[in-house]
N, C-alpha and C positions, 0 to 999 in steps of 0.2 A: 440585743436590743435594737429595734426600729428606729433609723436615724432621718428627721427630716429634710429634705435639702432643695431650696430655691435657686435658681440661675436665673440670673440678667444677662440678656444677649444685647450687646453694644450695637448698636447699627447707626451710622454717621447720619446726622439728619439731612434731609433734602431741602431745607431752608436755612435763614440766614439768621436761626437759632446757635447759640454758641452755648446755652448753662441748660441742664436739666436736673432736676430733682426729684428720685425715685421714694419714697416712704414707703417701710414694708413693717407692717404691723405683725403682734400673737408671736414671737417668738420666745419662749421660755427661759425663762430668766437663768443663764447656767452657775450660777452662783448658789441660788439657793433652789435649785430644781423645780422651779415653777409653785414652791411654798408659797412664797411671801414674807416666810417669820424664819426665825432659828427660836430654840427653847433657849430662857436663861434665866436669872432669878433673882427677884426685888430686893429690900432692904430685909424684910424676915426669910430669907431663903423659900419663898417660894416660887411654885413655876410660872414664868410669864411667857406670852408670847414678843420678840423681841423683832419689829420690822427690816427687813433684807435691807443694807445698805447701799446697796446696789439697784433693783428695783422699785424702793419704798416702800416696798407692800402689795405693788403692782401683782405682782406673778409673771409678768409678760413685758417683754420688750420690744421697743419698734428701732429699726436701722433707717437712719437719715444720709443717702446718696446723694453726694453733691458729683456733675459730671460739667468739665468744661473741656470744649472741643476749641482745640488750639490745631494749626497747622503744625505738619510733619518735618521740621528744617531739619533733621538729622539724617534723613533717609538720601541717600545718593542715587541720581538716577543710570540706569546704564547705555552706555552711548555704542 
């Protein structure tokens, strides 16, 4: 099976930007495989469709990036 895969390349900004935020939308919900529903069954045993607790119903998910660019104090220089 074909597996999708997105990369975010980090690149330190050239202004005196410190936060960024990346939103990456359409990625399939791995809980309920891009359904929406699971099958399950009301008060008379019949079939209902029953919303992904996880996505809502959506089918898709978005990933919320928070990036904050802090100086490097752990880094030792060499003399």
């Amino acid at each position: 099976m074909s597996k999708e895969r997105r990369v975010l390349e980090l690149v330190p900004p050239s202004c005196q930007i410190t936060h960024e935020t990346v939103i990456c939308h359409g990625h399939e919900c791995g809980y309920c495989h891009g359904n929406g529903y699971f099958w399950g069954r009301d008060a008379n045993w019949e079939s209902v469709k029953v919303p992904c607790p996880i996505c809502q119903g959506k089918k898709e998910m978005k990933a919320i990036i928070e990036i904050t660019w802090l100086p490097d104090n752990e880094k030792t220089t060499k003399k």
